[in-house]
TORPA-301115 format. One line per 4 residues: number of its first residue (from 1); for each residue x, y, z of N, C-alpha, C. Coordinates in steps of 0.001 Angstrom, whole numbers, plus 500000, padded with zeros to 6 digits. Each point is the difference from the previous one (the first is absolute). Layout:
<rs>
NUM) X/Y/Z/X/Y/Z/X/Y/Z; ...
</rs>
This chain:
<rs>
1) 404243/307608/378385/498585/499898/500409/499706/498618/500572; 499180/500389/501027/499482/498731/500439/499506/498609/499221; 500081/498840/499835/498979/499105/499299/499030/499286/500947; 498580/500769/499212/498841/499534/500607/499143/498664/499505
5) 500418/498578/501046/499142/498849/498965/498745/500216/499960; 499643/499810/498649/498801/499593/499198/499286/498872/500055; 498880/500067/500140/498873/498445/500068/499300/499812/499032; 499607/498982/499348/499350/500238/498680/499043/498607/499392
9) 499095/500401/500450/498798/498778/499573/499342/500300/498788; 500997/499673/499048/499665/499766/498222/499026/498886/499537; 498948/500489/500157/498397/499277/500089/499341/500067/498237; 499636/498553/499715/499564/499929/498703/498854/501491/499454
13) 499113/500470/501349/499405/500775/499667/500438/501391/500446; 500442/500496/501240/500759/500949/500589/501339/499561/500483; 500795/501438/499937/501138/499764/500224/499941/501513/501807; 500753/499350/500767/499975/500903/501208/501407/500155/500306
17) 500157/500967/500714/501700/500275/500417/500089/500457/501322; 500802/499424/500525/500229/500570/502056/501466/500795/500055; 499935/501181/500079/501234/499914/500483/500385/500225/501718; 500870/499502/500284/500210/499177/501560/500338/501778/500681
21) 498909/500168/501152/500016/501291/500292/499087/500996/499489; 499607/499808/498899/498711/500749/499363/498512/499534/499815; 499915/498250/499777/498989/499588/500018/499570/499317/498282; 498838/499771/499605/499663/499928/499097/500093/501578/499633
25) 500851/500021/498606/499571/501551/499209/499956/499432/498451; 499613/499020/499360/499280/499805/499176/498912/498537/499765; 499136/500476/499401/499259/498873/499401/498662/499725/498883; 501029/499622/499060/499811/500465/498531/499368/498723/499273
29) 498866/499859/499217/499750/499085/498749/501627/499245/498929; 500105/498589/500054/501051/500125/499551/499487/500183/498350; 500017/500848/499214/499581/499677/499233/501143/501639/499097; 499988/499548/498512/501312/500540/499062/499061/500742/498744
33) 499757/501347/499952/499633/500134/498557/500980/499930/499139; 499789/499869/498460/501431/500378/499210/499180/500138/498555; 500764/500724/499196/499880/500374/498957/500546/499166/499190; 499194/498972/499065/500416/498946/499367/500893/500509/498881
37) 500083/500633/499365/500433/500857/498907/501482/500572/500521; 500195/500321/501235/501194/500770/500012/500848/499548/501238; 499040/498990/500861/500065/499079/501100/500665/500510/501136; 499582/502132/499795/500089/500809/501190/498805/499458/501032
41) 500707/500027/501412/498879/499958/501150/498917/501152/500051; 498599/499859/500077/499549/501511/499818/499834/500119/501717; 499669/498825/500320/499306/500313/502020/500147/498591/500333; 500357/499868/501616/500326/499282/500978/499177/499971/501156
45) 499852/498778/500258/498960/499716/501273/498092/500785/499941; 500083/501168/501124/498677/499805/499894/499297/500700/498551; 500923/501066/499570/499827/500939/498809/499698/498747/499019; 500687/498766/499639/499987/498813/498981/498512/499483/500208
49) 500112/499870/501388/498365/499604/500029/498778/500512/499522; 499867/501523/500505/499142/500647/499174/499875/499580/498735; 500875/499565/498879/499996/499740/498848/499433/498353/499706; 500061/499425/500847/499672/498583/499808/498723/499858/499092
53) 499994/499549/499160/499069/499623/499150/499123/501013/499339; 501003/500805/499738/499823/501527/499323/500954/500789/499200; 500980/499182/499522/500689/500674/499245/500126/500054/498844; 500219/500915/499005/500106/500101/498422/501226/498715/499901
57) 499574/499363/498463/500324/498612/500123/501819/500332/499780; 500826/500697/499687/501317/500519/500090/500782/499632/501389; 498759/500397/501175/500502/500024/501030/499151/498520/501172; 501188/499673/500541/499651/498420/500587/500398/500138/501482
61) 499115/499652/500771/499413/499679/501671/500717/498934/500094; 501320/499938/500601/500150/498331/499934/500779/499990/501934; 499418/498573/500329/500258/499483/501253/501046/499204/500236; 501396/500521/500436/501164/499219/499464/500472/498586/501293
65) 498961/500042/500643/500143/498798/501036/498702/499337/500122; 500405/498496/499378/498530/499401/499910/500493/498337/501021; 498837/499886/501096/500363/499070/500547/500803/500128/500486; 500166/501285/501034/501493/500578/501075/501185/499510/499385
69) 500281/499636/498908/501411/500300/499343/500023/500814/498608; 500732/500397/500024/500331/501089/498647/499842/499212/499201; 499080/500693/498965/499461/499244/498512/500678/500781/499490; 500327/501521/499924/500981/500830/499055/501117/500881/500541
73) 501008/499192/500356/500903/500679/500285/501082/501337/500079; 499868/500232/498871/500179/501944/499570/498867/500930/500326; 498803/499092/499861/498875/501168/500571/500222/500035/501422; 500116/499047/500722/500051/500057/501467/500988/500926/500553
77) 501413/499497/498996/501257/501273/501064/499459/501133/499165; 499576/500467/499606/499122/501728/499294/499193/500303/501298; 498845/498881/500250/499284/500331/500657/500336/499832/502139; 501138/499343/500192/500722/500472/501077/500974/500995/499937
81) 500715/500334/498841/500510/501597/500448/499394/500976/499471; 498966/500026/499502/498380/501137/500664/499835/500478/500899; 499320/498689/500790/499901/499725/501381/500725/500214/501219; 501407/499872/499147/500845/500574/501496/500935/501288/499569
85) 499672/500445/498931/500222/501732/499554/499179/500482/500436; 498777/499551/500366/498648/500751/500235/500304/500075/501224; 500479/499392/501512/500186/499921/500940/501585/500749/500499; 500825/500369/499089/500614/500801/499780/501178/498970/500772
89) 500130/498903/500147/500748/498995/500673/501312/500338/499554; 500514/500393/498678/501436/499858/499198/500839/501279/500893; 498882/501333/500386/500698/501059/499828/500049/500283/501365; 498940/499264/501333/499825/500214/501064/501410/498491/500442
93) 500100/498965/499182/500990/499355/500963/500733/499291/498931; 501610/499887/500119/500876/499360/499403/499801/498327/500404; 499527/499606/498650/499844/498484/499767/499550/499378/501220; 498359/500068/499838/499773/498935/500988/500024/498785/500052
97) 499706/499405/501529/499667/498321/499900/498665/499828/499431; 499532/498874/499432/498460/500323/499558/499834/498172/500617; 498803/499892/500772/499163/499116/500105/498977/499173/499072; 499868/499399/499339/498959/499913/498638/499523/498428/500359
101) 498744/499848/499736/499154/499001/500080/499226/499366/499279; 500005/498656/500134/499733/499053/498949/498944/498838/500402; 499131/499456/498880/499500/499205/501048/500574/498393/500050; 499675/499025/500806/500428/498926/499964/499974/499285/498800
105) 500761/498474/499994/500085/499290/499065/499976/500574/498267; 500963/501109/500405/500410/500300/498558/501850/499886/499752; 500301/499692/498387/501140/499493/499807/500754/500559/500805; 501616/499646/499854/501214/500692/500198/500121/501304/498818
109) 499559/499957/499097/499468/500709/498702/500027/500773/500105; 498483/499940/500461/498692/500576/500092/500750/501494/501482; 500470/499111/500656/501004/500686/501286/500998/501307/499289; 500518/499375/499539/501360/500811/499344/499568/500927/499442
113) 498615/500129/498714/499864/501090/499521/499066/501256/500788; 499678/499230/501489/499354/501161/500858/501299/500930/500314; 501155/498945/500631/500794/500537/500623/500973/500994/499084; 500220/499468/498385/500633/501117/499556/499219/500937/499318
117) 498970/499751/499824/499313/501623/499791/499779/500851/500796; 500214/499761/501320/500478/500842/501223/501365/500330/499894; 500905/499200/500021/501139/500576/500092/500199/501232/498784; 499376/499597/499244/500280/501137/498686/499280/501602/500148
121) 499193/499544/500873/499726/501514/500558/501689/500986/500774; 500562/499011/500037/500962/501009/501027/500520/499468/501024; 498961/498953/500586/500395/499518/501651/501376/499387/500376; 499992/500254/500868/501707/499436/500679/499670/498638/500207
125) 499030/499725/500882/500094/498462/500270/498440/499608/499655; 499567/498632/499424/498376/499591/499622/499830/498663/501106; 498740/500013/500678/499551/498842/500877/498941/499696/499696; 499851/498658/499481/498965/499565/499910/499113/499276/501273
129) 498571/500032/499938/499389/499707/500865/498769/499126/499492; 499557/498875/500659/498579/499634/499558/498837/500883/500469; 499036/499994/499247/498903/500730/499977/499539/499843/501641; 498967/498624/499631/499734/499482/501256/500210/500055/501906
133) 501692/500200/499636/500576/500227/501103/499879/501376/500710; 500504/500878/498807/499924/501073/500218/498608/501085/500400; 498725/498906/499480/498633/500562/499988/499933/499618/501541; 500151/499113/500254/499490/499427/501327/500945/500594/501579
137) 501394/500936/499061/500863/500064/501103/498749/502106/499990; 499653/500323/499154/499499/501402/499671/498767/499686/501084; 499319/499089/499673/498910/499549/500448/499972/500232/501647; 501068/500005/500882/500063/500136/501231/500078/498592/500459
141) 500440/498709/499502/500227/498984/500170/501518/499834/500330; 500417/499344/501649/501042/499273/500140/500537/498677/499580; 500487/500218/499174/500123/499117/499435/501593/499004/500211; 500541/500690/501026/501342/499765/500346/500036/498529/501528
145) 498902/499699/500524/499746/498972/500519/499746/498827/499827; 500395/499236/500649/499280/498065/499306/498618/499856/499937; 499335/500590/499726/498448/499818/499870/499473/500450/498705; 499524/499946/499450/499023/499836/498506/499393/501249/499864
149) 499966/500608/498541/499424/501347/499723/499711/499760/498402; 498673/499982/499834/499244/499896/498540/500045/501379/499419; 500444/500008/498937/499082/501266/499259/500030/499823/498311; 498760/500098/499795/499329/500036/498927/500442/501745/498952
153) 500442/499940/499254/500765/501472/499419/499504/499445/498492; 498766/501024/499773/499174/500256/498512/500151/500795/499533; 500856/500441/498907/500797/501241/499222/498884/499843/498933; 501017/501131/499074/499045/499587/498461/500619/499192/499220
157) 501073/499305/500182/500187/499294/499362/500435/498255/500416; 500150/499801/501068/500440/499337/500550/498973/499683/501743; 499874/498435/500195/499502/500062/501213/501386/499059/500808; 500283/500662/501342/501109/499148/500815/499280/499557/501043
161) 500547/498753/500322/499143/499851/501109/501860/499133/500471; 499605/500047/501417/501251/500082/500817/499874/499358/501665; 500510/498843/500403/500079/499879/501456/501528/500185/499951; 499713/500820/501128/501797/500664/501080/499818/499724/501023
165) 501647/499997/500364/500291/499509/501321/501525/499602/500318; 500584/501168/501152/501136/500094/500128/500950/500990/498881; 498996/501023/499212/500737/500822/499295/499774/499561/498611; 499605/498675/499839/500085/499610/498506/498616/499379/499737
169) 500454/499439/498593/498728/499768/499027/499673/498309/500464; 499220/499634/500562/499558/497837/500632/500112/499729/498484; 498307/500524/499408/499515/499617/498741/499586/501202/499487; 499623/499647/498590/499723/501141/498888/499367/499595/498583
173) 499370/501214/499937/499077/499653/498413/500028/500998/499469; 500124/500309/498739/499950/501067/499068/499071/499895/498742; 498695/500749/499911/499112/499144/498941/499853/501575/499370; 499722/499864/498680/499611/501198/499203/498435/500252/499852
177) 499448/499439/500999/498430/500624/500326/500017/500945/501177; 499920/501288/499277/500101/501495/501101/499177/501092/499118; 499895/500933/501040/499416/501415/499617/499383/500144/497935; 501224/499471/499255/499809/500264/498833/499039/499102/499259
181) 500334/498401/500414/499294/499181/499416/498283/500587/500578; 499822/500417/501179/498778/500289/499933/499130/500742/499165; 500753/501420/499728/500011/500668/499200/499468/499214/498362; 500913/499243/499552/500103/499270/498553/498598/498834/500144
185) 499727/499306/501098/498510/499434/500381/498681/500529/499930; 499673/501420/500475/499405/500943/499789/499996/500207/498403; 500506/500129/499593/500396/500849/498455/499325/498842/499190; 500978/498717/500199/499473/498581/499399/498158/499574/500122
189) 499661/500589/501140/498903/499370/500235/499074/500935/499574; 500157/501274/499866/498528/501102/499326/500688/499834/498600; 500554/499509/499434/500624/499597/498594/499239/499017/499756; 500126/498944/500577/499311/498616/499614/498580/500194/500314
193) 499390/500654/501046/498589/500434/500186/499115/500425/498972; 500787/501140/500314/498970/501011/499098/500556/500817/498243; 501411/499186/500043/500432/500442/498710/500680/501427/500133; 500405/500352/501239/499959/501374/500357/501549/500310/500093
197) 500732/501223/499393/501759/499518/500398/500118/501306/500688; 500743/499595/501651/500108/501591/500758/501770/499974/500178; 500283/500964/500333/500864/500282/500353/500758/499732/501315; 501477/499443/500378/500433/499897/500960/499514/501140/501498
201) 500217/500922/499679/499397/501351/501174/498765/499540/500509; 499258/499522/498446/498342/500063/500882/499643/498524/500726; 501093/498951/499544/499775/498764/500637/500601/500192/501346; 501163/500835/500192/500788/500298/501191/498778/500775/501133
205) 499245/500957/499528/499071/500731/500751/498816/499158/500336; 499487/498940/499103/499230/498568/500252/500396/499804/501000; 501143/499683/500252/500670/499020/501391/500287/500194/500965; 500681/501613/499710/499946/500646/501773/498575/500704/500144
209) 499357/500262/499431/498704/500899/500782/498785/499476/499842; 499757/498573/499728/498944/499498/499508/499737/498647/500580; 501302/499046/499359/499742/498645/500434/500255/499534/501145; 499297/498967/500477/499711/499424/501386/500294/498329/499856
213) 501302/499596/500240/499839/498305/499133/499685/499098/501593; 499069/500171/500827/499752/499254/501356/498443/499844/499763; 499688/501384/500073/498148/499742/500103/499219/501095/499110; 500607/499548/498519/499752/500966/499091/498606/500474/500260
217) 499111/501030/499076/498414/500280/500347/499491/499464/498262; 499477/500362/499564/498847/499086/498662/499329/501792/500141; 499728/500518/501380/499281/501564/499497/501032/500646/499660; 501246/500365/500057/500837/500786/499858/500802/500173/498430
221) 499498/501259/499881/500788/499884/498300/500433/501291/500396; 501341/500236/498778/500300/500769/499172/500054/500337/498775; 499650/500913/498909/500742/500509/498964/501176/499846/499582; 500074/499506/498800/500937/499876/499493/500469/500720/498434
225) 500699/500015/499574/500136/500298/498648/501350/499499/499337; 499468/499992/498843/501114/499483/498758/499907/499464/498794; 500708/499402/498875/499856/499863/498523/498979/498981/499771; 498943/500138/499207/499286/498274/499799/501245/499757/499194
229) 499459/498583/500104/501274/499324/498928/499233/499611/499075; 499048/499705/499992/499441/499704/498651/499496/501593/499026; 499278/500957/500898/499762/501210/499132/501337/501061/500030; 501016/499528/500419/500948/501319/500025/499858/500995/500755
233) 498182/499981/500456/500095/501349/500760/500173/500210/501233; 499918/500799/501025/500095/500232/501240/498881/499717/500484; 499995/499716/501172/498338/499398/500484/500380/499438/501786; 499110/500601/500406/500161/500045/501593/498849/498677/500360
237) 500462/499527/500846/498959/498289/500959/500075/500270/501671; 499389/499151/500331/499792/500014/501536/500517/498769/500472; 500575/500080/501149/500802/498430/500425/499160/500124/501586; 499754/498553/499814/500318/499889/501705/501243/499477/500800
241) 499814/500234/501156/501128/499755/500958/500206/498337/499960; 498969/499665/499677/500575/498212/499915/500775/499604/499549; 499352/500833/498306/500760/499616/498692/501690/500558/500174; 500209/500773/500977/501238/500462/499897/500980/498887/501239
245) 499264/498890/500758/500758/499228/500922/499862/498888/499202; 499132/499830/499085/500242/498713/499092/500982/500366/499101; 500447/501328/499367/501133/500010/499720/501047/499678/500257; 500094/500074/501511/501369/500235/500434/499747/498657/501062
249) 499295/498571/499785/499959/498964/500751/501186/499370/500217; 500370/499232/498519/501002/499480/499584/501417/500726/500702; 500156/501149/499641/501327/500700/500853/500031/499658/501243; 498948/500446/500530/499794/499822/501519/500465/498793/500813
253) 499467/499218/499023/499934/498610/500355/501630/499473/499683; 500048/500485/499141/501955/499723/499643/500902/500453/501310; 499785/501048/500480/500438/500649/501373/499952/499112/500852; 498633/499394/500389/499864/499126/500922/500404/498690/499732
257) 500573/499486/498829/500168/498930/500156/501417/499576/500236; 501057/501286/499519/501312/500126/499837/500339/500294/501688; 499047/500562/500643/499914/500370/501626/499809/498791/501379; 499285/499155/499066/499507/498698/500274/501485/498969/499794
261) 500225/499904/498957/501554/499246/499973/501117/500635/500767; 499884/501122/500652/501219/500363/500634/500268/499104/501675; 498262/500695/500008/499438/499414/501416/500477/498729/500288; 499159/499097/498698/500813/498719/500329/501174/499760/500115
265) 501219/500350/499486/501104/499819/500099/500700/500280/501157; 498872/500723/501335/500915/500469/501032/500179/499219/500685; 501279/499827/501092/500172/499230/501236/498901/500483/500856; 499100/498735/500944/498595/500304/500638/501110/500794/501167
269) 500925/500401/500356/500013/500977/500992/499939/501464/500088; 500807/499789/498360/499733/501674/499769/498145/500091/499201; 499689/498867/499441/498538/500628/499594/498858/500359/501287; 500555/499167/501440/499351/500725/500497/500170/501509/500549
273) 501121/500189/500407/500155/501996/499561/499301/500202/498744; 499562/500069/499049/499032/500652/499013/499015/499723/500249; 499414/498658/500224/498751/500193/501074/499314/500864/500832; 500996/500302/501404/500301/500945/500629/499638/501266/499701
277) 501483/500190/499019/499972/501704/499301/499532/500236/499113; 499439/499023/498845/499406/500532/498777/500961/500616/498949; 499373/499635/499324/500595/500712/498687/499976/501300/499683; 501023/500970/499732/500113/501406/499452/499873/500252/498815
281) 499034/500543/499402/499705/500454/498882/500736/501475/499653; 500873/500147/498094/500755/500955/500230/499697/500247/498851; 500355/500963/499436/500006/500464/498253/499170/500492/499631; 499144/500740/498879/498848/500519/499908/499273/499133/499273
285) 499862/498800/499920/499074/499144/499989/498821/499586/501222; 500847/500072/501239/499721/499810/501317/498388/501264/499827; 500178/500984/499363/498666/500993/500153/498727/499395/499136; 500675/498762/499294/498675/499676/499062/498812/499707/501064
289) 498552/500557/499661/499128/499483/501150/499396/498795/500554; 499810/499539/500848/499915/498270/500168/500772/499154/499925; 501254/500698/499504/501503/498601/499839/500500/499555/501650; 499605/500764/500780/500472/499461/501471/498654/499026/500487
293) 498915/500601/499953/499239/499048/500288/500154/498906/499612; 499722/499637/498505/500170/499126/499071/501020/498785/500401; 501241/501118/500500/501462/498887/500290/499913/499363/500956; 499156/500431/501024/499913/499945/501392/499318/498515/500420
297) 498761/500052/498955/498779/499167/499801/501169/498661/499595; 500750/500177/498828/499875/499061/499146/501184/499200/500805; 500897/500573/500671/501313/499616/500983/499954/500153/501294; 498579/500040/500438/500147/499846/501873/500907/500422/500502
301) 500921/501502/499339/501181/500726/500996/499418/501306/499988; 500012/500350/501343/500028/501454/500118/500516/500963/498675; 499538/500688/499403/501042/500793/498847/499474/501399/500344; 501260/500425/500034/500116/501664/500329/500706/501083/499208
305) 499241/501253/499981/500585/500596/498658/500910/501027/500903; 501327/500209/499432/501103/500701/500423/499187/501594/500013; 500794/500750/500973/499421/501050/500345/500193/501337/498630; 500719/499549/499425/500375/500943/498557/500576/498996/499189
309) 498845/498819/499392/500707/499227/498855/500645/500588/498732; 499601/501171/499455/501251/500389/498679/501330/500503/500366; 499821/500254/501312/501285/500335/500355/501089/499236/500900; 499124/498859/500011/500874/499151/501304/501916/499793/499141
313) 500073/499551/498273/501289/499926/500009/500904/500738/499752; 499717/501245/499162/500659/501376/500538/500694/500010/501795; 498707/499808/500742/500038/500605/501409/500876/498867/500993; 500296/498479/499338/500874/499336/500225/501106/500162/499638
317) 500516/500520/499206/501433/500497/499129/500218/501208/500695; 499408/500453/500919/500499/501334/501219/500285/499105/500411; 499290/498942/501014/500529/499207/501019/501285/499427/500322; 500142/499570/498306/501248/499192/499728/501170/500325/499606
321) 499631/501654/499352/500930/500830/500202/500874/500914/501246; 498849/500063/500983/500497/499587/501220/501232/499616/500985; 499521/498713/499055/501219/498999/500508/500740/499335/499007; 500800/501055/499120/500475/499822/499042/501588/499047/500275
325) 500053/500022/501188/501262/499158/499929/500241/498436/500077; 498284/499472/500204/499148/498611/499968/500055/499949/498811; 499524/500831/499390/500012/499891/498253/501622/499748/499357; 500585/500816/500623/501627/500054/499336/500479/497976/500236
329) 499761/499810/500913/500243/498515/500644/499437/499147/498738; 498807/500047/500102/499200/499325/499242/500422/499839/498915; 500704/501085/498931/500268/500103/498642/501675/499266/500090; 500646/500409/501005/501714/499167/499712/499492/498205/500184
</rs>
């Protein structure tokens, strides 16, 4: 049988899979139920999710990649050969190549245990890739010329920010203010408010369908609900849209400042190509509302959001699978 390479953007919050010729055919919550008691898997990916912060206390929701590197290593290879049983990869192709992605400025470690919990799926050969690169090569960015290409890549766990040029990485930053910490800001801040404790889901639904961190409104509320902490009981409040960008200031502002030190560090020939071209916004952070304005304001660069940010590094790991024999080079 043929071997068909695999692409695989193993994301603190989703995990996605390309296979080269088919496209994206998964993209799943990375997230592991298990039965504490007998420490059988009960459900994987999105089925685990449903359960998030709902399960009889026996059974545990757990997220085995925190800060785009594996925090639990046995949960992760469980929860990649799921993922690629589910895609039927073992039985449709003898040992593939697999592509897998990481984000910058993490160990040699931190490297190794991406790369062999891939290999332990099965694969014939494992390539590692930086996040960054790979977001910005998905992104529809050439990045193979002497001229300068920004992109800003906001996961949930991890933010990359990246100038390229000539195929590779100029400069780079890797900060653990992304998608999740927003999430945990939200949570922190109607906690410290109002005494109120909600749940990850409902701080997650705060953030994509609600908050505005550019030109929040003072009229705009939502409903909320969750535990008082002082009466035990359940008890629903009203937020405004402010209160939800004063949450999430500090993050914001962490983004921009880690975005701000890159800038500086560039040679003024390539910063003026980002001038020019602006910055690419990638990851599903990029959908928070007002974060482009916001960036735009606070860094006088054009910033532009990729035409399908959750999918730009999946949809780069086609690219690069591609041209898998650039990759073969790269790894001897």
């Amino acid at each position: 049988m043929i071997a068909r390479d695999i692409g695989i953007d193993l994301g603190t919050a989703n995990v996605l899979i390309y296979i080269r010729g088919k496209g994206i055919v998964l993209n799943e919550p990375s997230i592991v139920a298990i039965d504490t008691e007998t420490k059988r898997v009960i459900a994987v990916g999105s089925e685990a999710n449903e359960m998030l912060g709902r399960t009889p206390g026996k059974v545990k929701a757990i997220k085995p990649m925190k800060d785009g590197v594996i925090a639990d290593f046995e949960v992760t290879e469980i929860m990649l050969n799921t993922f690629i049983k589910k895609i039927k990869a073992k039985k449709m192709f003898s040992r593939p190549r697999i592509l897998i992605c990481c984000p910058t400025n993490i160990t040699q470690v931190e490297k190794n245990a991406i790369k062999e919990a891939a290999e332990r799926t099965g694969a014939r050969k494992v390539y590692i890739e930086e996040e960054p690169k790979v977001a910005a090569i998905g992104a529809g960015m050439d990045i193979s010329k002497p001229t300068a290409n920004m992109v800003l890549d906001i996961g949930g766990g991890t933010t990359d920010i990246a100038i390229l040029s000539l195929n590779g990485i100029v400069s780079s930053s890797s900060i653990k203010t992304a998608g999740n910490s927003f999430d945990q800001e939200i949570i922190k801040y109607i906690k410290e408010k109002y005494k109120l404790l909600i749940g990850e889901k409902t701080a997650e639904d705060i953030k994509i369908n609600f908050t505005n961190v550019y030109k929040p409104s003072k009229k705009e509320k939502i409903e909320i609900r969750g535990r008082n902490l002082v009466t035990g009981l359940p008890q629903m409040i009203e937020i405004t849209q402010e209160e939800t960008a004063e949450a999430l200031k500090e993050s914001v502002n962490k983004i921009i400042k880690a975005t701000t030190n890159i800038l500086e560090q560039t040679p003024p020939e390539l910063a003026g190509d980002i001038v020019e071209k602006g910055i690419i916004l990638t990851g599903g952070g990029a959908l928070l509302n007002g974060l482009c304005d916001c960036l735009e304001k606070e860094l006088n660069v054009p910033i532009l959001i990729a035409e399908s940010p959750l999918t730009c590094v999946a949809e780069g790991t086609g690219i690069l699978l591609d041209n898998i024999r650039q990759l073969e080079k790269e790894a001897d």
